[in-house]
C-alpha positions as CSV (number, residue, x, y, z in Angstrom):
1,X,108.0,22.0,28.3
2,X,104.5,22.7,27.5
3,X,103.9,18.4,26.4
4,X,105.3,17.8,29.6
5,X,103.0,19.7,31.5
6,X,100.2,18.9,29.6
7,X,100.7,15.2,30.1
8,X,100.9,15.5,33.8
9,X,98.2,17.0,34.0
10,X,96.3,14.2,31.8
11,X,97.9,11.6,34.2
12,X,96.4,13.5,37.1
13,X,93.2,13.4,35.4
14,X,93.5,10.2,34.7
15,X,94.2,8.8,38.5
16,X,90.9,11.1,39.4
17,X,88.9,9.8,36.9
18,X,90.0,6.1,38.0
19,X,89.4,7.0,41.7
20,X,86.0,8.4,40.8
21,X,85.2,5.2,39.1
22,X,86.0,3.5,42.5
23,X,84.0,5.4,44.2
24,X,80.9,5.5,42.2
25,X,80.7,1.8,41.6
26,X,80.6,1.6,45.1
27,X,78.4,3.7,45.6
28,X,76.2,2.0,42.9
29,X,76.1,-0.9,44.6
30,X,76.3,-0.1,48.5
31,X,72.9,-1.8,48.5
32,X,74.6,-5.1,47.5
33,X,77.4,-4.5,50.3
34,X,75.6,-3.3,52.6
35,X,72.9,-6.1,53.1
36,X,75.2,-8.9,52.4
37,X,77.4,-7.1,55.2
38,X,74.6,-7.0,57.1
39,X,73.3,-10.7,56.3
40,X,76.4,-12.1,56.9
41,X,76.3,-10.4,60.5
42,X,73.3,-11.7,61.4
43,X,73.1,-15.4,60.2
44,X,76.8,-15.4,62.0
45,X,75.8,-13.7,65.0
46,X,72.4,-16.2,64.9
47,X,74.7,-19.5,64.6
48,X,77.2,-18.1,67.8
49,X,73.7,-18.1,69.9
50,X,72.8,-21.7,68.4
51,X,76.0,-22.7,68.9
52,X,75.9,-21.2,72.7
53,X,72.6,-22.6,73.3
54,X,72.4,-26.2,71.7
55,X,74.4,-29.1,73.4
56,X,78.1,-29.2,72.5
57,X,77.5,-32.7,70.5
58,X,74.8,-32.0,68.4
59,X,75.2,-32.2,64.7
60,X,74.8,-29.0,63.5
61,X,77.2,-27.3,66.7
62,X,80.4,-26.5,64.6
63,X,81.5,-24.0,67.3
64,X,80.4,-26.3,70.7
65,X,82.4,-24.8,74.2
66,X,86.0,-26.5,74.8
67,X,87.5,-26.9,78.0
68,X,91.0,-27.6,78.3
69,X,91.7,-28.7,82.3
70,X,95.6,-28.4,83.1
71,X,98.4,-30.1,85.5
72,X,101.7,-28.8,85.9
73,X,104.8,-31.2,86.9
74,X,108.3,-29.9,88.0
75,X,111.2,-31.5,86.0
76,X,114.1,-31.3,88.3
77,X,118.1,-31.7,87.3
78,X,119.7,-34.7,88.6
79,X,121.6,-33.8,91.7
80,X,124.2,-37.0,90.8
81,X,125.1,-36.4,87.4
82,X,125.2,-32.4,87.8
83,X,127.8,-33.1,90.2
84,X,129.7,-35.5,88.6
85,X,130.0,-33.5,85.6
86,X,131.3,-30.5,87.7
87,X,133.6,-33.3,90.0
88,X,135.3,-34.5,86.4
89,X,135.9,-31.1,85.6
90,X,137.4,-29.7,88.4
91,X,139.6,-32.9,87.9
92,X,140.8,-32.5,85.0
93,X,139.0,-35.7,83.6
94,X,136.4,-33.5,81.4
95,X,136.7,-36.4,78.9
96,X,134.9,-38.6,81.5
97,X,131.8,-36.7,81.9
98,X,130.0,-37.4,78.4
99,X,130.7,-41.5,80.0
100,X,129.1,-41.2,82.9
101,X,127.0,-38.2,83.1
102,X,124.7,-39.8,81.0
103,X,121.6,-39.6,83.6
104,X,118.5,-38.4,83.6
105,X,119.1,-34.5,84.0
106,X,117.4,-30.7,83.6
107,X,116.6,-31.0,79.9
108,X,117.1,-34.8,79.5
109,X,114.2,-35.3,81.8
110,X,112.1,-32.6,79.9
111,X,112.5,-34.5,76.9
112,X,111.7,-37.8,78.3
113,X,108.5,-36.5,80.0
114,X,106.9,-35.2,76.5
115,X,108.4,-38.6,74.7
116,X,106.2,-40.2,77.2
117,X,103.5,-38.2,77.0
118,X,103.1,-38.2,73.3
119,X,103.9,-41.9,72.9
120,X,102.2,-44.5,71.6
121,X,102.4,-46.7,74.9
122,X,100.9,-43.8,77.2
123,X,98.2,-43.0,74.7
124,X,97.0,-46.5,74.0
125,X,96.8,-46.7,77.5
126,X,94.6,-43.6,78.1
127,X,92.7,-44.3,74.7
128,X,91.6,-47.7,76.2
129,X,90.8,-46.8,79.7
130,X,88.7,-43.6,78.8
131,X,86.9,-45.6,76.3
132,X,87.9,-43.1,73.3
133,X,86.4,-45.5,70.5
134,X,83.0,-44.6,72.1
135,X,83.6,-41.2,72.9
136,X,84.6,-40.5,69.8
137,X,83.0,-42.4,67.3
138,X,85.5,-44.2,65.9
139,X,84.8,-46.6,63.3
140,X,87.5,-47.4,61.1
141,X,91.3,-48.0,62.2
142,X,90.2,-47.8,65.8
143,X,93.7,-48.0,67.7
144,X,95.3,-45.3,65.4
145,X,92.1,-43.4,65.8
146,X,92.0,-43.3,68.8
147,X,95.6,-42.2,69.0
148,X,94.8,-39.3,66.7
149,X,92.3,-38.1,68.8
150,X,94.4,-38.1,72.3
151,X,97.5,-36.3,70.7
152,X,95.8,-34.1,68.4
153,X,93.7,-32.7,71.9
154,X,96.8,-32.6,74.1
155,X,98.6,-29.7,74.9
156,X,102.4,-29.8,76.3
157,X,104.3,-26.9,77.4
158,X,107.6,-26.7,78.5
159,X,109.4,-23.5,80.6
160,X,113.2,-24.3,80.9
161,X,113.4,-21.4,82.9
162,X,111.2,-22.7,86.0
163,X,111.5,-26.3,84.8
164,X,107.6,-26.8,85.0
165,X,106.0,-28.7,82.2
166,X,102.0,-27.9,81.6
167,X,100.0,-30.7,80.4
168,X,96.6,-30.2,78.9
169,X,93.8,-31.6,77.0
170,X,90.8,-30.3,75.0
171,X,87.5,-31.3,75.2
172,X,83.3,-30.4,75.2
173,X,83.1,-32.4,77.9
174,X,85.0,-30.8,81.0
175,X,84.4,-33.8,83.3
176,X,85.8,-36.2,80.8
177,X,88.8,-33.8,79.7
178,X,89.7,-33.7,83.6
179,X,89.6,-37.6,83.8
180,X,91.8,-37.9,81.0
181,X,94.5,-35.3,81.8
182,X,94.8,-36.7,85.3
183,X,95.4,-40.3,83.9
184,X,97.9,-39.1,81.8
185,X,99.4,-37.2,84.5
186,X,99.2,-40.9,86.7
187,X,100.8,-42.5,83.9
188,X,103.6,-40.6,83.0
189,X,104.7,-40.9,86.4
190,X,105.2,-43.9,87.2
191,X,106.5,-44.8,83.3
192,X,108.7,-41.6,84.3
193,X,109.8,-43.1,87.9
194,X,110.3,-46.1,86.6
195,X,112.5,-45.3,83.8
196,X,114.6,-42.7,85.8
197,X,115.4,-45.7,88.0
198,X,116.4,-48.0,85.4
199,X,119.0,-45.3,84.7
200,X,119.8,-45.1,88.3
201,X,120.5,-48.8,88.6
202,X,122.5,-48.7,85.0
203,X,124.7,-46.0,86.4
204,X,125.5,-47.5,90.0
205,X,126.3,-50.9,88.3
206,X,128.5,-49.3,85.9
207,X,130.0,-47.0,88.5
208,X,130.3,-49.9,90.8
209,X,132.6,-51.8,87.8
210,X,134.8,-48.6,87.6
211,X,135.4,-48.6,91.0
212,X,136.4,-52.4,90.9
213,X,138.8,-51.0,87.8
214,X,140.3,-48.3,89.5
215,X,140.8,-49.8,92.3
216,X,143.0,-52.3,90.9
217,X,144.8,-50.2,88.6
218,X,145.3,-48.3,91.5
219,X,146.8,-50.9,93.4
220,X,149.4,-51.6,90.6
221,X,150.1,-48.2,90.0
222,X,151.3,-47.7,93.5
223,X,153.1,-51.2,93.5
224,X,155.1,-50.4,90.3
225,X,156.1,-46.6,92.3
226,X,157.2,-48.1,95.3
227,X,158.9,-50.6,93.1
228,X,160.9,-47.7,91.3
229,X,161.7,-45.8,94.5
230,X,162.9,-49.2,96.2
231,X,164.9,-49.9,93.0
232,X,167.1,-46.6,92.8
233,X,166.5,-45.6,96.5
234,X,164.1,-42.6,95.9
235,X,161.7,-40.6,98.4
236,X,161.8,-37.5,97.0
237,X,164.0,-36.9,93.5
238,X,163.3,-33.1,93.3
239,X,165.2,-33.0,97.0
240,X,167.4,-35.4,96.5
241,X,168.5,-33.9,93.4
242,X,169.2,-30.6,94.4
243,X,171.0,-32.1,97.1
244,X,173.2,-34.0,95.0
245,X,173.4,-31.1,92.6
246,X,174.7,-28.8,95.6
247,X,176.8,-31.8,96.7
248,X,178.8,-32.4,93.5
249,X,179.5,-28.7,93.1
250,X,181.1,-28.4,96.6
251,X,183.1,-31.8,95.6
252,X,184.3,-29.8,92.7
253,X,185.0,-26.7,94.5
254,X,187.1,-28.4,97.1
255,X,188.8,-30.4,94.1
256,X,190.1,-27.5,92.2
257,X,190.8,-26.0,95.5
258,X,193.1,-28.4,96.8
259,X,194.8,-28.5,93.3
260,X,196.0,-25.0,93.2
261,X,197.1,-25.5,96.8
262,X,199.5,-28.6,95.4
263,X,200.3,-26.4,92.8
264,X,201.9,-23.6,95.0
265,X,203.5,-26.5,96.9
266,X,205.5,-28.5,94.2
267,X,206.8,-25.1,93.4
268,X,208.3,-24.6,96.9
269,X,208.8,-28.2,98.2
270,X,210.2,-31.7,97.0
271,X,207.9,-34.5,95.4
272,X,208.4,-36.7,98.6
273,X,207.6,-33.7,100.5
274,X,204.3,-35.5,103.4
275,X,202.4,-32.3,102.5
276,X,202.5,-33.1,99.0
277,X,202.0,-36.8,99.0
278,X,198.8,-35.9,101.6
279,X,197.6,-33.1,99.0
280,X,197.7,-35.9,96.2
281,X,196.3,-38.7,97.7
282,X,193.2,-36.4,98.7
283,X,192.8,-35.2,95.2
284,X,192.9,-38.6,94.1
285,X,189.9,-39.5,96.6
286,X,188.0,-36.4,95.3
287,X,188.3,-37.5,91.7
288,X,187.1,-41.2,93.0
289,X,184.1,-39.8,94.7
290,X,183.3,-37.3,92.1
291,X,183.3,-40.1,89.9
292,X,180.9,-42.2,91.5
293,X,178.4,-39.9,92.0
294,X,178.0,-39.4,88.8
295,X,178.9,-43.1,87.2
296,X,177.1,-44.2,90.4
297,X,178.6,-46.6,93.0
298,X,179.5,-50.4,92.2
299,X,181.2,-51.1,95.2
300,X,179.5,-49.7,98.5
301,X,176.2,-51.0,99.6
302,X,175.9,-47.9,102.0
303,X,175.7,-45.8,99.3
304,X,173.4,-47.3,97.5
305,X,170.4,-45.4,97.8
306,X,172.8,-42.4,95.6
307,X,170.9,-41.8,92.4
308,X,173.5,-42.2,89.9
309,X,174.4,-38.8,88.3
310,X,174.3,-39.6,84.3
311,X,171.1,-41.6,84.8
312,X,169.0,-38.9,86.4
313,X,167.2,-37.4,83.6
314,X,165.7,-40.8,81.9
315,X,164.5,-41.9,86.0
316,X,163.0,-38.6,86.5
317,X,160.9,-39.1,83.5
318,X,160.5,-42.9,84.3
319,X,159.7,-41.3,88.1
320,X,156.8,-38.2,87.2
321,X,155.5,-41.0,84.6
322,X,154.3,-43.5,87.2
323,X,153.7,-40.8,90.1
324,X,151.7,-38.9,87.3
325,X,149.7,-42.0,86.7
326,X,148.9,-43.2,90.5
327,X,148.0,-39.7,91.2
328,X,145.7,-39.7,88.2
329,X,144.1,-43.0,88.8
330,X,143.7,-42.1,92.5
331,X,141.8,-38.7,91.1
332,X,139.4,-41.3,89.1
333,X,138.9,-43.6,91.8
334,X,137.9,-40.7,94.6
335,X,135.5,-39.2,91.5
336,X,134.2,-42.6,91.0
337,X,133.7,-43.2,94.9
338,X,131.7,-39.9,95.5
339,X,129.3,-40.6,92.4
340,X,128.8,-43.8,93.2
341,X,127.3,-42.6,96.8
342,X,125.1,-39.6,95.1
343,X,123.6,-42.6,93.1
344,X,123.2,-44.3,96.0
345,X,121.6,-41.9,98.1
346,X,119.6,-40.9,94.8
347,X,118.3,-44.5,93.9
348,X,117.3,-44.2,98.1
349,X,114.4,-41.1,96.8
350,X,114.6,-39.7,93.1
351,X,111.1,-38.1,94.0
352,X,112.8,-34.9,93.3
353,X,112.9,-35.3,89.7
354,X,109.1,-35.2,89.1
355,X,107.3,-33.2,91.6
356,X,103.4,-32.4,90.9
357,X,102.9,-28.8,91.4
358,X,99.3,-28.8,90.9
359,X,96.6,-31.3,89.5
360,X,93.8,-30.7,86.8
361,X,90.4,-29.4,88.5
362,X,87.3,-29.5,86.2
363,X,87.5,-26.0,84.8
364,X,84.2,-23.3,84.7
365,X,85.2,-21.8,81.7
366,X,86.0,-22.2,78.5
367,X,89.3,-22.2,76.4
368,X,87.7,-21.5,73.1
369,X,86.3,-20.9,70.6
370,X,85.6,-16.7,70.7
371,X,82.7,-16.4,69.1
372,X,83.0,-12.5,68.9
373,X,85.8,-12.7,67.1
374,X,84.5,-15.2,64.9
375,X,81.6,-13.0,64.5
376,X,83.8,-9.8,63.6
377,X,86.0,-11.6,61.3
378,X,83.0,-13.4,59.1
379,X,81.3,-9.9,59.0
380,X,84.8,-8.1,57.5
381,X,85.5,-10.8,55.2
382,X,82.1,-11.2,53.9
383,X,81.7,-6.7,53.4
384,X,85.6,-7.3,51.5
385,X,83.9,-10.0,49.3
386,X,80.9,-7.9,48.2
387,X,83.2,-5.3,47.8
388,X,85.2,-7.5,45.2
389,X,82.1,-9.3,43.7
390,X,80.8,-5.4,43.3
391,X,83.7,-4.4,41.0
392,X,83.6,-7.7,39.0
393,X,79.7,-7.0,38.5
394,X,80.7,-3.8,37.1
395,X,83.2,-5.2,35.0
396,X,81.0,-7.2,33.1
397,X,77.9,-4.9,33.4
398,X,80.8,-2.3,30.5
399,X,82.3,-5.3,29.1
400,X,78.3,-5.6,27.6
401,X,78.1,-2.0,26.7
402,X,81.5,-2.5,24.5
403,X,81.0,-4.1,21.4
404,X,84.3,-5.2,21.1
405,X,84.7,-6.5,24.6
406,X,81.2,-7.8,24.4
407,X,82.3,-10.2,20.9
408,X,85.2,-11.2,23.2
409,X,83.2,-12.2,25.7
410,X,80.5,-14.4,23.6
411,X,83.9,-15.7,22.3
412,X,84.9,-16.9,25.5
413,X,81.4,-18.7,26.5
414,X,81.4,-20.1,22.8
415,X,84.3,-21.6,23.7
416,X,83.9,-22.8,26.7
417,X,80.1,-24.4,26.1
418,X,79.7,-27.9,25.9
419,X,77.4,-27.9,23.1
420,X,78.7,-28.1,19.5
């Protein structure tokens, strides 16, 4: 018990003694951290007022005033294929709407807008007419250069939210930076417009060819029902099948009926008996009947239109399978129909799409750099380092007062001199 407390307490000492050291080779050498602290501070704090002071293209300016002038554009859904995806839906023909919803919509056009922006086309463009080569400096591989220069300045923000995209560009120059993002902004929409129309016209032509389709199919559809319905004399087989149901069973009823009434007779009365040959002749005719309604009729053209009672089942199928199909080509074709007039009426003005909120003004102020926070961040890194360089000194100031350290040390430069 008495080891253990007695080697606490030397690991105590220990972590004292080691904190102590800290401490005093700080303090030994708070001149050192101090100044070049202080240095530091000043040639930094000296630089940020050159750099303030001396025009934003000299040589020597590594921290010249940026400006960064923004526009703001409105990316709006496409009225025509938001509906059409909600019209095939509410349809039932959800497998339709990946076909021809392919337009031009909410985050479709987002996507387009910064694929435009960033491309090469659009920044060739801007490169050229801003005369970036010049501006710039550019000596070797001028095009991608000068394609470099544009993207790596521009700024693009999108909000899905509010649907605005922000379009900016950096530069010393706020005049020229303002130039620039406004002729980006000119030509991205018309690129824009003009591609978003291109869809348009796609989608009406292929929406006009679906029409034509369905229109046809339609057309045979409805043929092939009233066909059917001609063929086996059907308006409505639901009714006319309960009716015949209902029809059948009071044949049957009046059938078994009648033959319990001949029954009571026979008993009572001779075969010749009228009331029995009437009784037996009528049975007979029920049987007949009975029979024909459900083998149907061969030999009366007045009861023609009676659907035959063993072949009900397979035209009922044959029935809801062709009305099931007119019904869902007619579906198709009134879904086509409506799209095609939203396309129509949005090839007419698809202005909405791309709306310019607000265009770039040349700015007063700034973006960057912040020079005081430059300033604070040299200054703490620099006091960290002489901190660091302060405890190496130190290192090496008892690594010379150790004899054995001090061998390893003449080792080490022995071994790592260049002379033999």
């Amino acid at each position: 018990m008495a080891d253990k407390n007695t080697n606490f307490e030397q690991q105590t000492n220990d972590d004292e003694i080691s904190l102590m050291d800290l401490i005093s080779v700080i303090a030994k050498r708070w001149k050192f951290i101090f100044f070049s602290t202080f240095i530091a501070a000043v040639l930094i704090l000296g630089y940020s007022v050159y750099t303030l002071k001396a025009a934003p293209d000299a040589p020597l300016n590594k921290l010249p005033n940026v400006y960064q002038p923004k526009v703001i554009v409105r990316l709006q859904e496409s009225s025509s294929s938001s509906s059409l995806s909600s019209m095939l839906n509410s349809s039932d023909l959800g497998f339709l709407s990946g076909l021809v919803g392919g337009g031009t919509g909410g985050s479709s056009n987002a996507d387009l807008a910064q694929a435009l922006i960033k491309g090469n086309t659009l920044a060739d463009q801007v490169a050229g007419e801003m005369d970036f080569i010049s501006k710039y400096n550019i000596e070797k591989y001028p095009r991608t250069s000068a394609r470099r220069a544009y993207t790596e300045n521009l700024t693009v923000e999108y909000d899905a939210t509010t649907g605005f995209l922000t379009i900016g560009f950096e530069d010393i120059d706020p005049v020229f930076a303002t130039e620039v993002v406004n002729r980006s902004l000119e030509l991205l929409e018309t690129r824009f417009r003009g591609l978003t129309m291109e869809s348009i016209i796609t989608r009406k032509a292929f929406l006009e060819q679906q029409l034509e389709d369905q229109e046809k199919a339609l057309d045979k559809a409805q043929a092939n029902l009233i066909e059917f319905q001609k063929t086996y004399g059907i308006v409505d087989i639901e009714s006319q099948t309960t009716a015949q149901i209902t029809e059948l069973t009071d044949l049957n009823s009046s059938l078994v009926q009648k033959e319990v009434e001949l029954n009571n007779l026979k008993g009572n009365r001779r075969i010749e008996d009228p009331q029995v040959r009437r009784l037996e002749n009528e049975i007979e005719n029920l049987k007949q009947l009975i029979d024909a309604k459900t083998m149907g009729f061969q030999d009366f053209s007045t009861t023609s239109d009676y659907i035959p009672q063993n072949k009900l089942p397979e035209l009922t199928a044959i029935y809801s399978n062709l009305k099931n199909e007119a019904t869902l080509i007619s579906q198709m074709y009134l879904t086509f129909k409506g799209q095609y007039e939203s396309v129509k009426l949005e090839e007419a003005d698809n202005s909405k799409q791309f709306q310019i909120i607000e265009r770039a003004e040349v700015p007063e102020l700034k973006a960057k750099p912040s020079r005081a926070k430059i300033c604070m961040i040299v200054t703490i890194a620099v006091m960290f380092l002489a901190v660091f360089l302060s405890f190496i000194f130190e290192y090496f100031d008892r690594v010379k007062k150790d004899p054995v350290e001090s061998e390893k040390l003449k080792e080490i430069r022995k071994s790592l001199s260049l002379k033999k």
